[in-house]
C-alpha positions in Angstrom: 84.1 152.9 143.0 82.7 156.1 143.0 81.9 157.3 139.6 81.9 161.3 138.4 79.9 161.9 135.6 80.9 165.5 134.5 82.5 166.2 130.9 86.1 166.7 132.6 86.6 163.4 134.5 84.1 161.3 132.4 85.8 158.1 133.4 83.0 155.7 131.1 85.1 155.2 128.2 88.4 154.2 130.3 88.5 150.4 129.7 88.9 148.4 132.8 91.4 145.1 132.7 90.3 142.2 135.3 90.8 139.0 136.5 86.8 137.9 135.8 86.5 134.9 133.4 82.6 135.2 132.6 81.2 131.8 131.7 78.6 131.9 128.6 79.6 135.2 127.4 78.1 135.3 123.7 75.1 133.3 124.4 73.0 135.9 125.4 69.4 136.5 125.9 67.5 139.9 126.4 67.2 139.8 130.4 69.8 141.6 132.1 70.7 142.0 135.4 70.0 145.9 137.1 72.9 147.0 139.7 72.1 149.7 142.7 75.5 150.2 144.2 74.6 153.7 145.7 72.7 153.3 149.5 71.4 156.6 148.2 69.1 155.5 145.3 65.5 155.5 146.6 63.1 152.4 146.2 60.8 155.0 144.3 63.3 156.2 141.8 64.5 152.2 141.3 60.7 151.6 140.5 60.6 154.8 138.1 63.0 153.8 136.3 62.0 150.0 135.8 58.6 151.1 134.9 60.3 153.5 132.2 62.3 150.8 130.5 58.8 148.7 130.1 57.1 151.8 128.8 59.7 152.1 126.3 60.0 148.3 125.7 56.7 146.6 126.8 58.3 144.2 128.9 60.2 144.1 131.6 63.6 142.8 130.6 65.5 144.1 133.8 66.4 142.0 136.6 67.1 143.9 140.5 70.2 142.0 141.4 70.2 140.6 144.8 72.8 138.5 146.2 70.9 135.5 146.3 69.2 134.3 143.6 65.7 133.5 145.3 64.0 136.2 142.7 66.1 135.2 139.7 63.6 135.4 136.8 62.2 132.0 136.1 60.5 133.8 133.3 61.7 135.1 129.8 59.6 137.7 129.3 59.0 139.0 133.2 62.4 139.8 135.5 61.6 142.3 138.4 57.8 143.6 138.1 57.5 147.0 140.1 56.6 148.2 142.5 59.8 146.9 144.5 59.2 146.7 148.2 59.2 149.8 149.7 61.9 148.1 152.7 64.3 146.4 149.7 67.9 147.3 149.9 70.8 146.8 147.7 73.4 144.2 148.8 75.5 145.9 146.6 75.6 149.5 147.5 79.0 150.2 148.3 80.3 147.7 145.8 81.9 148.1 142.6 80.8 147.2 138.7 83.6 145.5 138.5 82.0 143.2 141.9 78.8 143.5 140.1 80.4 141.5 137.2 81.9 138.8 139.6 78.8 138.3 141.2 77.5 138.1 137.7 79.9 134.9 136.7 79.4 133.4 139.9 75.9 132.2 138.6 74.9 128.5 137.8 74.8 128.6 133.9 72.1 125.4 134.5 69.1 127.9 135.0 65.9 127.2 132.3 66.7 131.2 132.0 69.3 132.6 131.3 71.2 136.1 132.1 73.2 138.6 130.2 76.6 138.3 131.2 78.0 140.5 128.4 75.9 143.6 129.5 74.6 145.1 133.0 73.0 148.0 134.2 74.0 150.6 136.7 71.4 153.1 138.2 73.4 156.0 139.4 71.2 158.1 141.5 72.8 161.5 139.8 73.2 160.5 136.4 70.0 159.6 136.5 68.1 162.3 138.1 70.2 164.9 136.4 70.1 163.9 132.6 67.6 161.0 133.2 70.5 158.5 132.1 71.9 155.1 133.4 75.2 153.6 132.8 75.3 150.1 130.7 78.7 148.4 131.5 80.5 145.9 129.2 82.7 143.2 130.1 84.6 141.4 127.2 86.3 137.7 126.6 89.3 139.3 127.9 87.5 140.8 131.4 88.3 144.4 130.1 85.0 146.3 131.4 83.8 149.6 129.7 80.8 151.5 130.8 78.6 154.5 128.8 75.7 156.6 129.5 72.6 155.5 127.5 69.2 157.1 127.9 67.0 155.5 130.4 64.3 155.0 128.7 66.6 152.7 126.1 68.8 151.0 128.9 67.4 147.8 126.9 67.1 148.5 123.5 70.8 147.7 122.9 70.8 144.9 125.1 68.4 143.6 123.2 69.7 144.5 119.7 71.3 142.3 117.5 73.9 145.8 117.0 76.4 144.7 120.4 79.2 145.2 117.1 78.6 148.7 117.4 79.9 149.3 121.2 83.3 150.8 120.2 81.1 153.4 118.4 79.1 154.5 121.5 82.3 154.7 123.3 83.7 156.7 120.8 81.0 159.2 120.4 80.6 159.6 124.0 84.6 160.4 124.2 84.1 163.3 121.8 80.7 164.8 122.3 80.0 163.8 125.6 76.7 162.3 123.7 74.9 159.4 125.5 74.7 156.7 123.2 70.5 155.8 122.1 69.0 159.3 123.3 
């Protein structure tokens, strides 16, 4: 899915049924998973951005998904520590959030560290490099997904937050003022 990010077709706020059952959802912690489904994202603006978030946050909370799980975090505090290889490549360019998420409840829930599974991030190579924003998807109880923009440099802050009741809010503000939600 290819997502267009100007004030006429803003498609974030248009809630997304599925068929994805995520297992844990409510018992989350503050790492979250980072999605590159666009070929086009560079290795140096993946590692600019992941350095931004740990400016902002002092740690680095993010986790660069890969289809295996042979660099899931085995820390709490560390996920994905730039600089990223300059040869990595996403194994989900092309794909969807929606494939992101069912890659996301496809995880063992036995791990000493646990993921997310409410919340991801999406690095979208324009949103970003235009406005300096990324995209933090939800998926609900139900499997509905909804997406907003957030500032980069906050992708975490309401990850980490104890404030998830105030979702419907963000999605609300960016409907009518086209406002990212944590600026």
């Amino acid at each position: 899915m290819s997502f267009q990010h100007d004030e006429t077709t803003a498609p974030y706020t248009i809630a997304r049924p599925t068929m994805i059952r995520m297992p844990m959802l409510g018992q989350e912690t503050h790492l979250a998973a980072l999605f590159i489904l666009d070929d086009k994202i560079s290795v140096d603006m993946t590692n600019e951005f992941l350095e931004k978030t740990h400016e902002e946050h002092g740690i680095y909370h993010l986790w660069l998904a890969e289809d295996t799980l042979r660099s899931y975090p085995t820390d709490l505090d560390e996920a994905t520590i730039p600089p990223v290889s300059s040869n990595w490549r996403s194994p989900f360019a092309g794909k969807t959030i929606e494939d992101a998420f069912t890659f996301m409840s496809c995880i063992p829930t036995d791990f000493d560290v646990t993921m997310n599974r409410t919340y991801i991030v999406v690095l979208d190579r324009d949103l970003y490099g235009s406005r300096g924003w990324v995209v933090v998807c939800k998926i609900d109880e139900e499997g509905t997904i909804t997406t907003a923009p957030c500032a980069a440099r906050n992708a975490m802050l309401h990850i980490n937050s104890l404030s998830w009741h105030l979702w419907p809010n963000y999605l609300e503000r960016w409907r009518k003022e086209g406002k990212p939600f944590l600026r």
